[in-house]
VOLUM-422917 format. One record per residue (C-alpha): residue in three letters; y, z, x; residue number from 0. Coordinates in steps of 0.25 Angstrom, whole numbers. Layout:
BEGIN
ala_Y_Z_X_NUM;
...
//
This chain:
BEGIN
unk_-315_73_41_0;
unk_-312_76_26_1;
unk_-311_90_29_2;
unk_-303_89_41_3;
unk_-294_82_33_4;
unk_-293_91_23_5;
unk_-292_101_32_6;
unk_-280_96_39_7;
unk_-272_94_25_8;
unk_-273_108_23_9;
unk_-266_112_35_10;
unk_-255_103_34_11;
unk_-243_111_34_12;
unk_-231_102_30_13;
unk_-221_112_36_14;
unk_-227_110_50_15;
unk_-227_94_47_16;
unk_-212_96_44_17;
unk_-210_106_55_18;
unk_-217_94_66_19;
unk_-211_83_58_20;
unk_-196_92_61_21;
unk_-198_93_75_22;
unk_-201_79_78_23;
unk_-189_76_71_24;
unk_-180_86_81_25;
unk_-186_79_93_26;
unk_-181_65_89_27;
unk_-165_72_85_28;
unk_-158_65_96_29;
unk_-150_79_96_30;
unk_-159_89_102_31;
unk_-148_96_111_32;
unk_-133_95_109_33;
unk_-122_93_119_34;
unk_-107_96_117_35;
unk_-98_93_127_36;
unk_-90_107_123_37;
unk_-92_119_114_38;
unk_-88_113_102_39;
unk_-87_98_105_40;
unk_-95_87_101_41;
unk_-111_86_102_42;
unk_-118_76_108_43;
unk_-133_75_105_44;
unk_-145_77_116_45;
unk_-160_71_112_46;
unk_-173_80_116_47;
unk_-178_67_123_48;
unk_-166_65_132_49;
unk_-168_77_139_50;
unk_-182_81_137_51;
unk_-194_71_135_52;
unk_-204_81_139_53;
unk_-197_91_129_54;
unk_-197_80_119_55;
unk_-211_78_120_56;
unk_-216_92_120_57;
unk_-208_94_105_58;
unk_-214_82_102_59;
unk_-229_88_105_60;
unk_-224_101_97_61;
unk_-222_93_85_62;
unk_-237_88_84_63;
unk_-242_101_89_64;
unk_-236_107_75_65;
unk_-242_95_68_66;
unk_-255_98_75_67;
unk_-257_112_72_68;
unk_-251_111_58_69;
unk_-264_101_55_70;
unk_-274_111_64_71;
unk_-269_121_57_72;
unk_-264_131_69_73;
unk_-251_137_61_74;
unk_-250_148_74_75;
unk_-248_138_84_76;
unk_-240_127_76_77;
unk_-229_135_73_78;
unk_-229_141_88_79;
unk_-225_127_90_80;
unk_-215_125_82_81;
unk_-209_138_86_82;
unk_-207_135_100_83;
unk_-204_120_99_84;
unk_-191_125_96_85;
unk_-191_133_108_86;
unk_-194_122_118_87;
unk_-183_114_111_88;
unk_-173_126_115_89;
unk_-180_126_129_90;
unk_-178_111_131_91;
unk_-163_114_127_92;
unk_-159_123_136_93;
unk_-167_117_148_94;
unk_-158_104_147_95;
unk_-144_111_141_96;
unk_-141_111_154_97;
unk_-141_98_159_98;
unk_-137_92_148_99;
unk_-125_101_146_100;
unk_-122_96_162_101;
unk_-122_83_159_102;
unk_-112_85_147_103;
unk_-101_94_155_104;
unk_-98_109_158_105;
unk_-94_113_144_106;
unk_-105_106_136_107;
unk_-115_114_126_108;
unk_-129_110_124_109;
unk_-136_114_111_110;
unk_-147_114_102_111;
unk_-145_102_93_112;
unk_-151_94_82_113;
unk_-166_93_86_114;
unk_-168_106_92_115;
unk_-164_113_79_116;
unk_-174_104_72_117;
unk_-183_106_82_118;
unk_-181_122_77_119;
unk_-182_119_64_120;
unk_-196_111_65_121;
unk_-198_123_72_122;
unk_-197_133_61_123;
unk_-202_124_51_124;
unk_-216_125_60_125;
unk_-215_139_61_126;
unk_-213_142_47_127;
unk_-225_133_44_128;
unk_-233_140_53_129;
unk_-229_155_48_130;
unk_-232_148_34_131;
unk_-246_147_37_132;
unk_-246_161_46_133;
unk_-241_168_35_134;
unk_-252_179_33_135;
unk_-252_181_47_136;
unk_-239_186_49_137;
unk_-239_191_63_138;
unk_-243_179_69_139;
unk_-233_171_61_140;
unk_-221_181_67_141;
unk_-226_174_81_142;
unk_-221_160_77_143;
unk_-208_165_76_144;
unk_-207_176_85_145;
unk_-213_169_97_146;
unk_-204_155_96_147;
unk_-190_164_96_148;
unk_-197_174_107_149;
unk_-197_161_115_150;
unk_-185_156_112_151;
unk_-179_169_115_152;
unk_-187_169_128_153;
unk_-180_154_131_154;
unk_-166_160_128_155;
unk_-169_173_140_156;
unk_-171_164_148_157;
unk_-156_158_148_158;
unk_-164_144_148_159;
unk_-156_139_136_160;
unk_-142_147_142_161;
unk_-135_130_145_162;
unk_-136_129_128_163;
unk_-124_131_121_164;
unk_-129_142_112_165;
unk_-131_150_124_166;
unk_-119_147_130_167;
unk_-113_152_119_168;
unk_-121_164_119_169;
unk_-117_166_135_170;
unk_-103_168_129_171;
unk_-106_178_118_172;
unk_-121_185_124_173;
unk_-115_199_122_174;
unk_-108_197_110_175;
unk_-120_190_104_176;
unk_-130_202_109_177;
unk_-120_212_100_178;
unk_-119_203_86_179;
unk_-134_198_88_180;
unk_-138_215_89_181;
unk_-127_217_76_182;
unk_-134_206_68_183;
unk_-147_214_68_184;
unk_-141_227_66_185;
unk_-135_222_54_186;
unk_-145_215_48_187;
unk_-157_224_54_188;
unk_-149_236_47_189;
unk_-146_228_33_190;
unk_-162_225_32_191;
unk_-165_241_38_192;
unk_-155_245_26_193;
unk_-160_234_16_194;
unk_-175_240_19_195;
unk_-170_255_14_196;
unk_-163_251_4_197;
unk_-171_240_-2_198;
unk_-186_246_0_199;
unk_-183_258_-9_200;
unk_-175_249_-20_201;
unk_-188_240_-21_202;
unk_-194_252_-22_203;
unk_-188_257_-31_204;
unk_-187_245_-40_205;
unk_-202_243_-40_206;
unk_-202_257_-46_207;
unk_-192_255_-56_208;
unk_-190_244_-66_209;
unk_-176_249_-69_210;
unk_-172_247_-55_211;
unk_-179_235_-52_212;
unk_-169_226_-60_213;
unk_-157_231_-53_214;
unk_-160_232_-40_215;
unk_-165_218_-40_216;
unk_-154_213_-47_217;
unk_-144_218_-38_218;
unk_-151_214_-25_219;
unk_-154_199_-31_220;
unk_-139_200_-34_221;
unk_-135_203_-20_222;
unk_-143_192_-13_223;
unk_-136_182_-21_224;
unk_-123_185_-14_225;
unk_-119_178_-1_226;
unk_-120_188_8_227;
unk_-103_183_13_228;
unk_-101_187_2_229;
unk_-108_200_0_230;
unk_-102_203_14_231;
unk_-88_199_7_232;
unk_-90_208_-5_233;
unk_-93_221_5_234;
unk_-79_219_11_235;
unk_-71_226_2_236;
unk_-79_239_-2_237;
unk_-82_241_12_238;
unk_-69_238_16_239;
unk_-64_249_3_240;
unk_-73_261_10_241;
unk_-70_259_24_242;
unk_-57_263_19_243;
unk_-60_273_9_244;
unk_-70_279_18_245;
unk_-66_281_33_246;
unk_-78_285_37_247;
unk_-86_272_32_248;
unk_-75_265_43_249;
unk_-77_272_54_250;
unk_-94_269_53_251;
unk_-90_253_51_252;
unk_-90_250_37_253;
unk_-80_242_33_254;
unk_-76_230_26_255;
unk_-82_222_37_256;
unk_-92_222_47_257;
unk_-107_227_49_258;
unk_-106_236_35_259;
unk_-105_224_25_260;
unk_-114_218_33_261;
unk_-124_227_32_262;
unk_-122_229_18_263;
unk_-122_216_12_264;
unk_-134_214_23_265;
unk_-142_227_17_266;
unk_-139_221_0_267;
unk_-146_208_5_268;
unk_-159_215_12_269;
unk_-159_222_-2_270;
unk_-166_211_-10_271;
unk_-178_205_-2_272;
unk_-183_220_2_273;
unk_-180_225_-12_274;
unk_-188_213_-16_275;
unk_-200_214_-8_276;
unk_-200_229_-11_277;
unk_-201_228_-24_278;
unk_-210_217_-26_279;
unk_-221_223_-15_280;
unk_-223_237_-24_281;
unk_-223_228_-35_282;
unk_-235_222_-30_283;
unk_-243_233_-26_284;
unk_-257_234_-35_285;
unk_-254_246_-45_286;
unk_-268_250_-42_287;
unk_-265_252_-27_288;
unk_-253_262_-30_289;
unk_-262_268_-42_290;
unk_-273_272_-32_291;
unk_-263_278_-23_292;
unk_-258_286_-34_293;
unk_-274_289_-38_294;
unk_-274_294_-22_295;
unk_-263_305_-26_296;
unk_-252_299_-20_297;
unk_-237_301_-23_298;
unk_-230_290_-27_299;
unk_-223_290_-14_300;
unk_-234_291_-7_301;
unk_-239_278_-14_302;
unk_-226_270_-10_303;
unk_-228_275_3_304;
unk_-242_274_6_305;
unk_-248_262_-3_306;
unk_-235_254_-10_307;
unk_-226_253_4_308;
unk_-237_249_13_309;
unk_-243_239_4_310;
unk_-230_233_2_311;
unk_-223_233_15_312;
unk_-227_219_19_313;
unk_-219_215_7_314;
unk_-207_224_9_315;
unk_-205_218_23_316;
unk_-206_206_18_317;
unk_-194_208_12_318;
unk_-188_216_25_319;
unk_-190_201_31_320;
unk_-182_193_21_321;
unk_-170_204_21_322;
unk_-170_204_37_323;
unk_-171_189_39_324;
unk_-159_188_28_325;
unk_-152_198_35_326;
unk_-151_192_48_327;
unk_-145_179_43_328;
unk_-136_186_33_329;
unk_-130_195_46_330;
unk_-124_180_51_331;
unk_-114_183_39_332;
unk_-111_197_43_333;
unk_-102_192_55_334;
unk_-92_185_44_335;
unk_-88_201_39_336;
unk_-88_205_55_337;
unk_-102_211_57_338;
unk_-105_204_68_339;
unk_-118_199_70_340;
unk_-125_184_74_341;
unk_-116_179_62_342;
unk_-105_180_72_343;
unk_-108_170_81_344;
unk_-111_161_70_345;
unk_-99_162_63_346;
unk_-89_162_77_347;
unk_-97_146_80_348;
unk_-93_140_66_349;
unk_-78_144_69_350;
unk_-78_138_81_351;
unk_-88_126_78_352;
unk_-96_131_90_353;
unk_-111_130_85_354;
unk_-118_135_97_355;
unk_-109_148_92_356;
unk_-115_146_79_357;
unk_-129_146_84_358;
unk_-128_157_92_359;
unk_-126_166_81_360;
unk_-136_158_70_361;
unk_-147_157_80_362;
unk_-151_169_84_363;
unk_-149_174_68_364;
unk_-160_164_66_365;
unk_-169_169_75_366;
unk_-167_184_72_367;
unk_-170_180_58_368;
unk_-184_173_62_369;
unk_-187_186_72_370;
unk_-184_195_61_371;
unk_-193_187_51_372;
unk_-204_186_61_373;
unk_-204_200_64_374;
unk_-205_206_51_375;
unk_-215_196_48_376;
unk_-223_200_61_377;
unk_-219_216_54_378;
unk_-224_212_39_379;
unk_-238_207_46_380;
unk_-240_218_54_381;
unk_-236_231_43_382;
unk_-244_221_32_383;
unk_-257_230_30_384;
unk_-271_222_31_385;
unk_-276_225_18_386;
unk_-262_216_13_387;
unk_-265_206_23_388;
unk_-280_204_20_389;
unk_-276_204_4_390;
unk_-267_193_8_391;
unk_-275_184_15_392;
unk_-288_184_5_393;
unk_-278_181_-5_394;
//
């Protein structure tokens, strides 16, 4: 009994407790859908239970299952529960926006309210836990992520959620919405992409050179303290200077507004988290492994290319992933210089004081982010050689 006790202390996971203790809490909100009369009117609350008890009860199971699994130490299965929880309380939302917007007349909006973004959270929160304790195994840690949003995503095909405001608003804006969402990863997908060959051969280089080091970390410490409006602000007016000077730099779209400062200020921000990681990853490498390289009869680039880049390229993307993630949410502020992007739709709901707008922009950047994250985590785990891996676990 003894060692079964102790054996259950160990696998308590305090963040999963949290996570289960979070989602019990959204199913007794009394808001878990909310229901305007107009667009922008006044919203009156709708509770889980009084339009599904068997919904009710099913989250209610969920909650325990996370508890249980956390104790019986299945991480796998416990944060596939608290992934699609989530995805259940959108399901149960759009199978009664309908009827409840019937009842409430022909220009009411039903959304997602107070418990259903709790619910969310408890959802992440159970995730993150279960990614905790998956952390060397990073393929199957992708999964929790990647499986949860490919069934929301299946949920949202499906048009079952079309009566919720969100989509509504969506109905209104779909082909405006495919343009920005494809111009939001063209930016930030083309800062990182530039951020990698620019940022790779500076770590590079400062790893070489302790003259270089200093500087080039100093300047790229120095540009992530600035807020990137004002980064963008700050590009304004040079660019705006050589579109005139130069003609040419016009007619290809750089000017003091739009996708070029953008793209620039994006780029400057990728800088430090790949410089870092680049640096720090040859920093790292055993001086006996490059030495017997050398020993072998192999160039200096040849060691960088055979022996010091694979070892560290784990590492490097590592800090790929943090430039990405950041670049996605930093895009949203792209839209206030005109670049366009899922910032737009974002900004266009705070001036009219539509939130449904405002989440039809922020949503989707939220999920990009955790796609991208997931994905590069699923990349890391497959390019990481065995031998790092192996050296990883025994130690």
């Amino acid at each position: 009994m003894t060692r079964v006790m102790t054996l259950i202390s160990r696998r308590r996971d305090m963040m999963a407790i949290l996570g289960m203790a979070i989602m019990l809490l959204s199913l007794l909100v009394p808001g878990f859908l909310s229901v305007k009369e107009t667009r922008i009117s006044e919203t009156f609350p709708v509770a889980l239970g009084s339009f599904s008890n068997v919904g009710l009860s099913l989250l209610l199971v969920a909650s325990f299952a996370v508890l249980f699994l956390s104790y019986a130490g299945f991480s796998f299965l416990m944060g596939l529960v608290g992934g699609i929880a989530p995805v259940f309380g959108f399901f149960l939302a759009g199978r009664h926006a309908a009827s409840i917007a019937s009842k409430a007349g022909p220009f009411a909006r039903v959304s997602p309210s107070t418990g259903l973004w709790v619910l969310l959270l408890a959802g992440y929160i159970v995730v993150f836990a279960a990614r905790r304790r998956l952390k060397d195994r990073k393929i199957i840690s992708s999964l929790l992520v990647l499986v949860p949003i490919g069934l929301f995503l299946l949920l949202l095909g499906s048009g079952h959620l079309k009566d919720l405001a969100i989509m509504k608003e969506y109905a209104n804006r779909s082909n405006r919405f495919l343009e920005e969402t494809v111009r939001h990863l063209v930016i930030a997908g083309g800062a990182v992409l530039a951020g990698v060959l620019i940022g790779v051969p500076l770590g590079i280089v400062a790893n070489r050179s302790p003259k270089i080091e200093r500087p080039v970390f100093a300047v790229v410490n120095f540009i992530q303290t600035i807020p990137s409006i004002a980064l963008f602000g700050l590009l304004i007016a040079p660019l705006s200077y050589l579109s005139r000077s130069l003609p040419f730099l016009r007619e290809i779209g750089i000017t003091g507004v739009g996708w070029a400062p953008a793209m620039i200020a994006l780029v400057l921000y990728s800088l430090l988290p790949i410089v870092r990681n680049t640096y720090s990853s040859l920093k790292v490498i055993p001086t006996d492994t490059v030495e017997a390289a050398r020993a072998m009869g192999m160039s200096r680039i040849q060691v960088l290319g055979k022996v010091e880049i694979p070892i560290s390229l784990p590492v490097v993307l590592a800090g790929v992933r943090t430039a990405a993630v950041q670049a996605v949410g930093n895009t949203t502020m792209a839209a206030l210089i005109g670049a366009g992007g899922l910032g737009v739709f974002v900004f266009q709901g705070l001036g009219q004081a539509a939130m449904d707008l405002v989440l039809l922009g922020a949503l989707p950047i939220v999920a990009l982010a955790l796609i991208v994250d997931s994905l590069m985590q699923l990349l890391i785990g497959i390019l990481t050689p065995k031998g790092l891996i192996s050296e990883g676990a025994n130690d």
